[in-house]
N, C-alpha and C positions, 0 to 999 in steps of 0.2 A: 545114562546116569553119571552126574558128576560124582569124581571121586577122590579123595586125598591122596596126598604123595605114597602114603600106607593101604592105599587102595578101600577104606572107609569110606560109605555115602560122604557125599557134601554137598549141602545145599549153595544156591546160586546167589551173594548178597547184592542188595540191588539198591538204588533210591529212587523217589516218587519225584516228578516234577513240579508237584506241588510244593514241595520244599523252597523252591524258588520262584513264588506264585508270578513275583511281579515281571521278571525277568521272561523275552518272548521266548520261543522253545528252542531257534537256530540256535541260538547262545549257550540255553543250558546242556544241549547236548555237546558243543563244543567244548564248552569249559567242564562238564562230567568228566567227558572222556577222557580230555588231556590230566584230568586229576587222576586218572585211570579206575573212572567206574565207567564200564558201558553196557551193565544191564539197569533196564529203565521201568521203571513204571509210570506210561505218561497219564498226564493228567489231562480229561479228553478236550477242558475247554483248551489247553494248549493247540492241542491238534487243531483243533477248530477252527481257533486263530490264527494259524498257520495255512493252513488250506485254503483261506479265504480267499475266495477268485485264481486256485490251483488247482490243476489235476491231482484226484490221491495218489500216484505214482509217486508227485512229492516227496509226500511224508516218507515214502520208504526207501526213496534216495537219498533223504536227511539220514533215516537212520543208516544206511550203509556209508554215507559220507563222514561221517563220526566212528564208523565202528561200533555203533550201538546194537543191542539186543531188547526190543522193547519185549518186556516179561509181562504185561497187566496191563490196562486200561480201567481207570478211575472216572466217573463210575458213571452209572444209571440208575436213577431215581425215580417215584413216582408210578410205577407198575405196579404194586402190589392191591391197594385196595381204592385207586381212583375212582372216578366215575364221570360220566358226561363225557362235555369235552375235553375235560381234562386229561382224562384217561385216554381218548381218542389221540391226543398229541404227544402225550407222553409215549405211548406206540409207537408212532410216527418216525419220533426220536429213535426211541430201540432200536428201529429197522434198519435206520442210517446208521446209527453206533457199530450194530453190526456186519455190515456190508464196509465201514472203514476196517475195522479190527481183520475181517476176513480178507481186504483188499490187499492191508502189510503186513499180513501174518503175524496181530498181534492175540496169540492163542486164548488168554482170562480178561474177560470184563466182571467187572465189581456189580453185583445188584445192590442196592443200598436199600437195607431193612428199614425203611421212612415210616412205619406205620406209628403214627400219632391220635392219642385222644382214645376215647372207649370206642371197644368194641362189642359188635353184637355180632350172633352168630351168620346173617349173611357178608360180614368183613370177612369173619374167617375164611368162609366156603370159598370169597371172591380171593383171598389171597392164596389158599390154596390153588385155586384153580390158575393163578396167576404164575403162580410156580411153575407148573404142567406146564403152561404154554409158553412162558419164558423159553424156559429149558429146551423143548422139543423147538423151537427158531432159533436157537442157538445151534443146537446138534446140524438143522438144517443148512447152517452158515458157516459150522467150522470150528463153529467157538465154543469155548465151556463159559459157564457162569458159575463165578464165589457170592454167594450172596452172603453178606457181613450185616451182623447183627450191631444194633447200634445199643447202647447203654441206657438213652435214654429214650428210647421209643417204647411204645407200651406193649408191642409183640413182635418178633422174637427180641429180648433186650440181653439175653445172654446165649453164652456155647448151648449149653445142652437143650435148648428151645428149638436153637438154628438147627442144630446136628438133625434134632427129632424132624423138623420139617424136610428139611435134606432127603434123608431116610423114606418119607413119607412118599413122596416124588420118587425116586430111587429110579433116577436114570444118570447114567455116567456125566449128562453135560450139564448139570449142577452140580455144585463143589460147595467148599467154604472158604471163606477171607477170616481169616482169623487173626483182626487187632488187638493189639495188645494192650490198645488205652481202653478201647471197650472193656476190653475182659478184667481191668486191673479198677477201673472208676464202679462197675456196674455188680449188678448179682452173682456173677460167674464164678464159680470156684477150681481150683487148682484140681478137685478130683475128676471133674468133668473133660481135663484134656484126655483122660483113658479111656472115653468116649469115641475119641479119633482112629482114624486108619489113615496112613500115609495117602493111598488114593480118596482120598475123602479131601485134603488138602490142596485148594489150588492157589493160595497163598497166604503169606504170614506176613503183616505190615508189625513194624515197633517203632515205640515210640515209650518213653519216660514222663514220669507226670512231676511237675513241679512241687514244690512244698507247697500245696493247698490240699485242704480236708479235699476225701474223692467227692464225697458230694457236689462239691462246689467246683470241680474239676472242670476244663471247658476245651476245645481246641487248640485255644491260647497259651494253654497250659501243659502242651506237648512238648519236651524235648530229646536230646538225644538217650536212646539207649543205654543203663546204668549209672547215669548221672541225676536221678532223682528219686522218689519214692517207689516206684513199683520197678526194679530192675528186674528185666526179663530172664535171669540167666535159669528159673527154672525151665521157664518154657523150653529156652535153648535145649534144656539134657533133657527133655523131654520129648522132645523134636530130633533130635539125634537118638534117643534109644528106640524109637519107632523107624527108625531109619528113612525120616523123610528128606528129601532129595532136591526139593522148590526151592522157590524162590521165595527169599525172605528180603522185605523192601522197608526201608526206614521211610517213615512218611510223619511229615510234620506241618500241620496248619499253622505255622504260627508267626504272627504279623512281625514279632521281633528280628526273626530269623531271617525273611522274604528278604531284610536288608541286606544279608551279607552278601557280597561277591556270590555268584554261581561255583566260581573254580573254586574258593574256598574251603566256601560249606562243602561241597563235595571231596575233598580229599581231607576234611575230616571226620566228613560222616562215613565215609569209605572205611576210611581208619580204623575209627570205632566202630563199626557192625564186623570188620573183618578181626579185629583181637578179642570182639564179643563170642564170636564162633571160632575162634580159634585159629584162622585162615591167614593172620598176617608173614608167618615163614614162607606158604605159598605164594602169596599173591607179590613179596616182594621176589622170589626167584624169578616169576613171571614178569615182571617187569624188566629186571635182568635179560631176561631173554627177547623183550622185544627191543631194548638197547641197542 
């Protein structure tokens, strides 16, 4: 358990490599870490792209060659209530997703709650039961799964849907991914975080929503952490008075942003998630220290 200089939990702040879509992965982990972030959440088409015509060894000599700590893999899509072949490849996918994640010991991959359009009750049965199997090839691999509710998907579209399904399963290598544009654009309410158990959390993405009505809210419309309508700081003391210990990963779709420098954006997204959680006296002694 990470802990503050007063010996309090503290969670791990991280960013998403998504953040820097455009930019290839060697880069962004060099220029993170020299901004001195090196917990990662990578985004897996990076990996992907990276590996291509490499051994995975690779990848996890990338990350030891940076200093990095990859905390999460982004994501997996299309398990829940496929069908045909579709659903046959989307498997397919899974099995390599997982067999990477286990290869460089990246412990959380992301399920992405994709379920669109009506549903009838064999969707439901078939995503339930998709759950079950998820999870139990994950336990089998190593890995846990956060499966994150999207806002606009028509089930689970908020917390306490996701939680109840979670619950439902109720085996340790399912978790939650608890975003915070979802939670802040979509049905979710603030009481449904007392719903949570620190081990129920296998991570917290944030993210800020620009000045547009939520409805009309979009990806695009992501930015940093208390610099726009939905500031996260309740969740913060919320997350701290349950004494949760994860990793909490700024993650931002947004085309505007893709533009800036990698070192940039990272030593000030770094900045801002670490004075959001309160971490900036530490993280600067620590820098101190590797001087």
């Amino acid at each position: 358990m990470c802990r503050t200089l007063d010996g309090t939990p503290s969670v791990k702040p991280a960013i998403s490599t998504v953040c820097s879509l455009n930019a290839p992965l060697e880069t962004i982990l060099e220029e993170y870490s020299a901004g001195q972030c090196r917990s990662i959440e990578v985004w897996l088409g990076h990996a992907e792209q990276y590996l291509d015509g490499k051994p995975v060894e690779a990848l996890s000599e990338l990350f030891v060659q940076h200093g990095c700590d990859p905390v999460a893999a982004t994501f997996q899509g299309g398990l829940l209530t496929s069908q045909g072949d579709a659903r046959r490849e989307h498997w397919a996918h899974f099995e390599k997703r997982l067999a990477l994640c286990s290869a460089v010991s990246i412990p959380t991959l992301i399920l992405a709650g994709d379920v669109h359009g009506p549903l009838g009750p064999e969707d439901l049965g078939r995503l339930s039961a998709s759950l079950v199997e998820s999870a139990k090839r994950a336990a089998d691999a190593g890995v846990r799964l956060a499966l994150e509710f999207d806002a606009r998907a028509s089930f689970p579209n908020n917390l306490q849907s996701a939680i109840a399904l979670v619950e439902d399963v109720g085996l340790p290598s399912l978790g939650i991914c608890l975003d915070w544009f979802h939670f802040s654009v979509g049905p979710s309410k603030l009481i449904d975080l007392y719903l949570l158990t620190p081990e129920m959390v296998a991570l917290v993405q944030l993210s800020d929503v620009a000045d547009v009505p939520r409805e009309m809210a979009s990806d695009a419309d992501r930015i940093l952490p208390a610099e726009g309508n939905s500031p996260p700081q309740q969740l913060i003391a919320h997350l701290e008075a349950m004494q949760y210990d994860g990793p909490i990963s700024i993650e931002l779709q947004n085309p505007q942003l893709w533009q800036v420098p990698p070192r940039q954006f990272g030593e000030i997204a770094i900045t801002a998630l670490r004075k959001l959680l309160g971490q900036a006296e530490m993280a600067e002694a620590d820098d101190r220290r590797v001087e």
